[in-house]
Structures are given as C-alpha cells and as structure tokens.
C-alpha positions as CSV (number, residue, x, y, z in Angstrom):
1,X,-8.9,19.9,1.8
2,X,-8.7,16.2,2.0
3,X,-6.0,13.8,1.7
4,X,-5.6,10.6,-0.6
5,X,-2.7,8.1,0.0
6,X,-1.7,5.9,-2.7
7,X,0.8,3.2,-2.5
8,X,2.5,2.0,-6.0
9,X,4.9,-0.3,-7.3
10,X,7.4,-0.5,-10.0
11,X,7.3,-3.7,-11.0
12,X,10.8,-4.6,-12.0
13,X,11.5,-7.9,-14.4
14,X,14.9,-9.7,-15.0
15,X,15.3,-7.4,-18.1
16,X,15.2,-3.8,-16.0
17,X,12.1,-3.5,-17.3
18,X,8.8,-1.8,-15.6
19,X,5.3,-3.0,-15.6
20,X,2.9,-0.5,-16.2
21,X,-0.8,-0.3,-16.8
22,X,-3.2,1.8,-18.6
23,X,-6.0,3.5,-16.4
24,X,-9.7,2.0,-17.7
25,X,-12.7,3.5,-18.9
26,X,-14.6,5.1,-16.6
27,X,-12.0,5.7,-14.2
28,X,-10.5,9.5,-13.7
29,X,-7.7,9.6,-15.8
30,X,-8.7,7.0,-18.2
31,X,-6.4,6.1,-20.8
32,X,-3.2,7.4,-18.9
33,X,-0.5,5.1,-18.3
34,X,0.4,4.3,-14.5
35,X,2.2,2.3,-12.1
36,X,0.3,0.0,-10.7
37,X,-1.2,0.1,-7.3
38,X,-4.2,2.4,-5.7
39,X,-5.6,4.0,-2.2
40,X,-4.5,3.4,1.3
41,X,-7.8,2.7,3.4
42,X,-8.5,3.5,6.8
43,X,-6.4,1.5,9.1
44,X,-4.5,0.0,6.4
45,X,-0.6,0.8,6.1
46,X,0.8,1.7,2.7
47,X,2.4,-1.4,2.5
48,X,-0.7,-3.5,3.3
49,X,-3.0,-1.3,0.7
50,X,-0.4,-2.2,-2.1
51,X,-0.2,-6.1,-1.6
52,X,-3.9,-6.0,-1.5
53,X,-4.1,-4.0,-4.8
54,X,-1.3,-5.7,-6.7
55,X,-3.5,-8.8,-5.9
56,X,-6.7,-7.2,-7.0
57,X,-5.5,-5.5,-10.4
58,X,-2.9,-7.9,-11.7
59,X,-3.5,-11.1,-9.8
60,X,0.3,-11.2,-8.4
61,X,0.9,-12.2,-4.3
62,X,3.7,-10.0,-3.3
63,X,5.7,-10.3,0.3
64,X,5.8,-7.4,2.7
65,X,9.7,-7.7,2.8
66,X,9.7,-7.5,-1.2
67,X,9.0,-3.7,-1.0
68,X,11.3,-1.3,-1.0
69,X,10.5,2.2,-0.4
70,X,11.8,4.6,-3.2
71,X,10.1,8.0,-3.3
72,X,7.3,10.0,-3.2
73,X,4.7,12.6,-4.9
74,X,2.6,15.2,-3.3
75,X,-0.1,16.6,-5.8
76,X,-3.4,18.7,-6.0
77,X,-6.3,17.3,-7.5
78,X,-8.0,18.9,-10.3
79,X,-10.9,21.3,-8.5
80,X,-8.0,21.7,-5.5
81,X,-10.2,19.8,-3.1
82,X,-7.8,16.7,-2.3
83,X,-4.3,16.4,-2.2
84,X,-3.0,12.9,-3.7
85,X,0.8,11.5,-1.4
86,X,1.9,8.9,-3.7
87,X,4.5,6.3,-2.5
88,X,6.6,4.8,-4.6
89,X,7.9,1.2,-3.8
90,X,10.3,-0.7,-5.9
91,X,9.2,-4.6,-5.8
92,X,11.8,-7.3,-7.9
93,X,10.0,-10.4,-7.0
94,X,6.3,-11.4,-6.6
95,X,4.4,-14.8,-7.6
96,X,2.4,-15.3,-10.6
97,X,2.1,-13.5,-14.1
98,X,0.6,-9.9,-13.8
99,X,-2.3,-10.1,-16.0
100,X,-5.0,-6.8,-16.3
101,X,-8.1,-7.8,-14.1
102,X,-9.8,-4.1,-14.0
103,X,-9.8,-4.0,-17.9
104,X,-6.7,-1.4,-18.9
105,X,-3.6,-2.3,-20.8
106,X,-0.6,-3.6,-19.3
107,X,2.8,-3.1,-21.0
108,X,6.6,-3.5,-19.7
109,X,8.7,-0.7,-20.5
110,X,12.0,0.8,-20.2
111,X,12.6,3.9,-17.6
112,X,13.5,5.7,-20.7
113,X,10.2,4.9,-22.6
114,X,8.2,6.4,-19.6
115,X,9.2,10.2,-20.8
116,X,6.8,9.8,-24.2
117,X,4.0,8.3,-22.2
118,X,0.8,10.4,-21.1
119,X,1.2,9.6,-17.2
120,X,-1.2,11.2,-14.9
121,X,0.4,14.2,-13.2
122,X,1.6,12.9,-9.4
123,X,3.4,9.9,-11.1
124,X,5.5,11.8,-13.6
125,X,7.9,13.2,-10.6
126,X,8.4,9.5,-10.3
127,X,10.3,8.9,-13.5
128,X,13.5,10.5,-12.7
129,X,14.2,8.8,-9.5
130,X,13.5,5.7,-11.5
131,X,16.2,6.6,-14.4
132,X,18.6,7.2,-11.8
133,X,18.1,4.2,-9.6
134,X,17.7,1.7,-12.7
C-alpha cells in the first residue's frame, strides 16, 4: 500500500468563518466540499506543500510562521491501495483575496454549517476539532 500526504488549511476570517472550496470536475471527488490545500511532494515538508498550494488554487501568499498545526486524518482510499495522512493547519492571516483558480466553488462557512456539507471522507474527522477550537 502506498501513502499520500496532504497538507490543508482552515482558512479563518475576522468573522470565525472558514474558507472552503468545492472539488472540480474531473478531479476524484468532484463536487465535494473541502479545505483547501493538496499533496506533499517528494522532498517537500507539509508546510512547504501547503504555501505552494494555497498560492496555486486561491492565489493567497501565506508565511510559514502563520500555520499552526491542528490535527490530523488517516484514511483508506477507495480500492484500499493508498492510504491518505491529512494535516490540518489553522492559518488567520495570509495576503490577498482567495479567489478559485482550479475552477470549483469557494464559500466561507461556519464550523457548524460544515455538518450538512458532502465532505470527502478523511476531512470529515476534521470538523469536530474545528467546532471545539472555534
């Protein structure tokens, strides 16, 4: 079996609120909702990985030292041939507006909105930890 690491943040406004985004077409998981963020790769720490992909999917600079680990998920893949770790950070302050660059949605939501969304499964752990942190 082969590992996957993903590093995510919840993107946290002024309001409490968190920035989500909806996976695009064409993607595994389309149409889920998720927090933003994607694959560690080779050589790359978490940390690294999830500045470069907050740039690439919502055009937002974010600091190392704005990251705070939170938590974790550990999940099998569907056809039980990877296992997914993902990392949860919690980031308060980055530059620009966080726009959709890879074509899904992007809505801010309350922790407590998260519970009626479709979420793919390794993020849904996630939720709780947020609602008691927030």
């Amino acid at each position: 079996m082969s590992f996957l690491t993903v590093a995510s943040a919840a993107l946290i406004d002024g309001d409490g609120r968190l920035l989500i985004q909806e996976r695009p077409p064409g993607k595994p998981f389309a149409g889920l909702w998720e927090f933003p963020g994607g694959k560690v790769e080779a050589g790359e720490t978490p940390e690294a990985a999830l500045i470069r992909e907050l740039k690439e999917e919502l055009g937002i600079d974010v600091e190392a030292a704005c990251l705070a680990p939170a938590t974790f998920a550990s999940d099998t893949q569907p056809g039980g041939t990877r296992h997914m770790v993902l990392l949860l950070y919690v980031c308060r302050k980055w530059r620009g507006t966080p726009q959709s660059l890879e074509g899904g949605s992007l809505r801010w939501v309350r922790v407590k909105d998260l519970y009626g969304l479709e979420m793919p499964g390794p993020d849904r752990p996630l939720i709780g930890l947020l609602d008691a942190l927030l």
